[in-house]
C-alpha positions, 0 to 999 in steps of 0.5 A, a space after each residue: 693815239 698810236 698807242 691804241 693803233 698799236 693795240 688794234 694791231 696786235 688784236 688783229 692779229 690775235 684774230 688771225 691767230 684764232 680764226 687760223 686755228 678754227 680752220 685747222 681744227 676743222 680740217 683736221 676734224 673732218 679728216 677723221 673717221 666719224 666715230 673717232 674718239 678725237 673729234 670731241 677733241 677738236 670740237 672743243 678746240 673749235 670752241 675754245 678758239 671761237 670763244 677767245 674770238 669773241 673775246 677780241 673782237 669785243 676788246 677791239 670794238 671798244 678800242 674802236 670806239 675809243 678812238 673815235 672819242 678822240 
């Protein structure tokens, strides 16, 4: 059991990780003038970090879930 704790732990924190990410990006992207060849950059970066969110908080609902079953 405290190992799945430990788990649910460390991805909160990628989590956190990730959502800090999605932030920066989008201040960074609106910082930039519209026609700037960088916000593709940043518009992937958001992306990128939204799909590795996603990916998380999937493993965490089933660590969730699993630790209901005990």
């Amino acid at each position: 059991m405290d190992n799945i704790q430990d788990e649910i732990e460390l991805l909160q924190i990628e989590i956190q990780q990730a959502n800090a990410a999605i932030d920066k990006a989008l201040r960074d992207r609106r910082a930039l003038n519209k026609d700037s060849p960088l916000i593709a950059d940043f518009n992937a970066a958001v992306a990128s970090a939204r799909q590795a969110l996603a990916s998380v908080e999937v493993k965490l609902r089933r660590l969730y879930e699993s630790k209901g079953d005990d």
